[in-house]
C-alpha positions in Angstrom: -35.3 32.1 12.9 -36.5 32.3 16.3 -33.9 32.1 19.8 -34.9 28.0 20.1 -34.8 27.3 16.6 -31.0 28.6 16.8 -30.7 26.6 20.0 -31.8 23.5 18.6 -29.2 23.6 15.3 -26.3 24.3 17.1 -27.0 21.2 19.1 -27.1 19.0 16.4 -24.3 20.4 15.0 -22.5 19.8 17.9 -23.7 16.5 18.1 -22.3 15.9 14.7 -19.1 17.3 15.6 -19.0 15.3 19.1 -20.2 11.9 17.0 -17.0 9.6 16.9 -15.8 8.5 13.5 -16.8 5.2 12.2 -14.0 2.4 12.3 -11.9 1.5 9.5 -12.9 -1.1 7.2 -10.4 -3.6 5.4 -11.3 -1.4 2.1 -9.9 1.8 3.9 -6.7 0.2 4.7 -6.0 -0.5 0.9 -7.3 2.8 0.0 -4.5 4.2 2.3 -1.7 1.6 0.8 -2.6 2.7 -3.0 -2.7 6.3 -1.4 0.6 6.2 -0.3 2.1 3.9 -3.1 0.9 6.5 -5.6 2.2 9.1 -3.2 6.2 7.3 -3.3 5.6 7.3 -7.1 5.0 11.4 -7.4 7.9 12.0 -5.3 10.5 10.1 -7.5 8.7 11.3 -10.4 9.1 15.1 -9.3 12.6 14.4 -7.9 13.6 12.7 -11.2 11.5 16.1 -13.3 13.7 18.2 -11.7 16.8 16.7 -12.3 15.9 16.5 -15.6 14.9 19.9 -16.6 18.4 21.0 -14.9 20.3 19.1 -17.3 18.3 19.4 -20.2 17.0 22.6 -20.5 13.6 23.3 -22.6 12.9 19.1 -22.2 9.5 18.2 -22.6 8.6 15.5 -20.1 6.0 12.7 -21.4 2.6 12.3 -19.8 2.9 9.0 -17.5 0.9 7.7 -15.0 0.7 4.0 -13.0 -0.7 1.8 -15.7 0.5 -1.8 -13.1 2.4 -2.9 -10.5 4.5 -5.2 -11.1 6.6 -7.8 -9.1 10.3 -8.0 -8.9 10.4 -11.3 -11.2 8.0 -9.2 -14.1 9.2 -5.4 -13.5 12.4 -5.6 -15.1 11.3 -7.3 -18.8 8.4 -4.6 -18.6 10.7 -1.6 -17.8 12.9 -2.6 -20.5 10.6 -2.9 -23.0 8.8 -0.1 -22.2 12.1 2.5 -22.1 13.7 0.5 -25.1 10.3 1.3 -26.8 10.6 5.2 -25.5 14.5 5.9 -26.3 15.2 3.4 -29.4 17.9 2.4 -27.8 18.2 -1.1 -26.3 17.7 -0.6 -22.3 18.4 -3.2 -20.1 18.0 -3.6 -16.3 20.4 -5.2 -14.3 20.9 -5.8 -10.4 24.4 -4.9 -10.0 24.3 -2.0 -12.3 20.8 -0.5 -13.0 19.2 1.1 -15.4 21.3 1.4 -18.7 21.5 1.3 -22.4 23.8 -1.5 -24.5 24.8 -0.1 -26.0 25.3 3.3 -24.7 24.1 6.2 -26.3 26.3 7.7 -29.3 25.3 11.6 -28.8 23.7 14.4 -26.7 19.9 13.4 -27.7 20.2 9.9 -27.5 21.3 10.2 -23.6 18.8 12.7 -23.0 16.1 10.3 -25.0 17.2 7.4 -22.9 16.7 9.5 -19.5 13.2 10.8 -20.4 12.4 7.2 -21.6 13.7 5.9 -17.6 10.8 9.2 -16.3 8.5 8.0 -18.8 8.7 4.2 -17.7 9.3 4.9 -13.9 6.0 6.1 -14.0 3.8 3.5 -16.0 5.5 0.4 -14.2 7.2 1.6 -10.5 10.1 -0.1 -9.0 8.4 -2.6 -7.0 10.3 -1.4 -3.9 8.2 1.7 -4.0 4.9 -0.6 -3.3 6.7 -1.5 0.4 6.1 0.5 3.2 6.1 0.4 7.3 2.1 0.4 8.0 -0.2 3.7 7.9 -2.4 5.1 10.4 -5.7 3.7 9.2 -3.8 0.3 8.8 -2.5 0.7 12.3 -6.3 1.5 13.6 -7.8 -1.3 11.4 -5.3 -3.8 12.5 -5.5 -2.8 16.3 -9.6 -2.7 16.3 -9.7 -6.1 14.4 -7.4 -7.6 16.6 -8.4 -6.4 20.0 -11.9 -6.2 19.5 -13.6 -7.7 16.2 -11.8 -10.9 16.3 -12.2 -11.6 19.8 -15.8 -10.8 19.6 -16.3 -13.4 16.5 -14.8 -16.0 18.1 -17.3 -15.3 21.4 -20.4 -15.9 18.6 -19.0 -18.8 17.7 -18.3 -20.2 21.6 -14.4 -19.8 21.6 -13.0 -17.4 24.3 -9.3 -16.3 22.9 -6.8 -15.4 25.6 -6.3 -12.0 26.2 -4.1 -9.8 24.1 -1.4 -8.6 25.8 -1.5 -4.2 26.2 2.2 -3.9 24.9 3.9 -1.9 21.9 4.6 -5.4 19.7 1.7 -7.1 20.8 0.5 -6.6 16.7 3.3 -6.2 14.6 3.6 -5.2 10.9 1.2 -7.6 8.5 -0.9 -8.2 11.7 1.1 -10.9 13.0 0.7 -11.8 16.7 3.4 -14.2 17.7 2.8 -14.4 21.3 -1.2 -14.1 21.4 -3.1 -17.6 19.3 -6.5 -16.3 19.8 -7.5 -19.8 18.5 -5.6 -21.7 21.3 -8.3 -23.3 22.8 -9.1 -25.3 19.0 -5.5 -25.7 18.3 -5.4 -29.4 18.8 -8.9 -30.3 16.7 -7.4 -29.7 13.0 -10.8 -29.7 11.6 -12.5 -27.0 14.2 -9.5 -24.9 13.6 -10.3 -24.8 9.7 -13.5 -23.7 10.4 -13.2 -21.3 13.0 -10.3 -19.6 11.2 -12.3 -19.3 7.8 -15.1 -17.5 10.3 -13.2 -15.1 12.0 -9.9 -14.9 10.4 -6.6 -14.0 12.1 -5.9 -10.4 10.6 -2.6 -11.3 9.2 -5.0 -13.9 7.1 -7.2 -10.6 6.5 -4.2 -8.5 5.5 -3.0 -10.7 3.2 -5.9 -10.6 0.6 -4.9 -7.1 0.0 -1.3 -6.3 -1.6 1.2 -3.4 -0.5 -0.2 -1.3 -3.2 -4.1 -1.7 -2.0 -4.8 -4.2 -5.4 -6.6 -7.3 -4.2 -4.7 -10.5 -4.3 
């Protein structure tokens, strides 16, 4: 390979390198929420492994993996079905007191039955508090990009010019609400031309919304 042919690749390479990233897309942001939900899950699972294996020594911990997220008026039916199921015991799940068998187990296996079958079920159906979390980075870049410069530029297309959004630290908070910036101010008062201009450049709150904690559409 000749002096200019070397030349010429390291260019594009660093042209490649120098290229800036593409933005994130909605679909990014709930790849990064299941991420991270999935992420929560492994750590209770391992946490809960170990404890386990410490108390029961030689245990042999199911297989399990996410099979649905479930909300906090389904998860508790589910996860007693599913551990009653595991343990042959009768498992019920209650606010006050958690997690436990009625009634409780008679001997050594049945407990240790019953706390592989709460592993086990932990993992297929999560505790829907586990699908909550403060926003992610890509969320954070989505949300800021939409926001500041998508949105505004929709509306522009479409012959609205939105107030400016203010350069502060809670100017977009958590969900993509903007409580002190309307960017659709100026068609506020026309019900009808506020319909339509929301449904073509929606707020991103509106946009957030179609995709749940876990990065499932909804």
């Amino acid at each position: 390979m000749s002096i200019t042919s070397v030349c010429v690749a390291l260019s594009m390479l660093a042209a490649c390198a120098s290229a800036p990233s593409a933005a994130p897309t909605i679909d990014d942001v709930a790849a990064e929420r299941s991420q991270r939900a999935e992420a929560r899950v492994e750590t209770l699972l391992d946490t809960y492994a170990d404890y386990l294996t410490s108390r029961w020594p030689g245990v042999v911990l199911p297989p399990t993996g996410i099979e649905r997220w479930l909300g906090l008026g389904e998860w508790p039916a589910a996860f007693e079905s599913c551990a009653s199921d595991a343990s042959g015991l009768t498992v019920r799940v209650n606010a006050a007191s958690g997690v436990f068998a009625d009634p409780p187990p008679q001997t050594a296996g049945q407990l240790r039955d019953f706390e592989v079958s709460i592993y086990l079920c932990q993992g297929r159906f999560p505790p829907p508090n586990l699908g909550r979390n403060e926003p992610g980075p890509v969320e954070i870049a989505w949300v800021t990009a939409y926001a500041r410069t998508e949105l505004p530029a929709c509306l522009r297309r479409h012959g609205i010019v939105a107030p400016p959004l203010a350069d502060e630290p809670f100017a977009i908070l958590s969900g993509g609400s903007t409580p002190r910036w309307d960017p659709y101010a100026s068609v506020r008062g026309d019900a009808g031309e506020l319909r339509r201009i929301s449904a073509l450049c929606p707020h991103p709150s509106t946009v957030l919304s179609t995709v749940s904690a876990v990065g499932e559409p909804q």
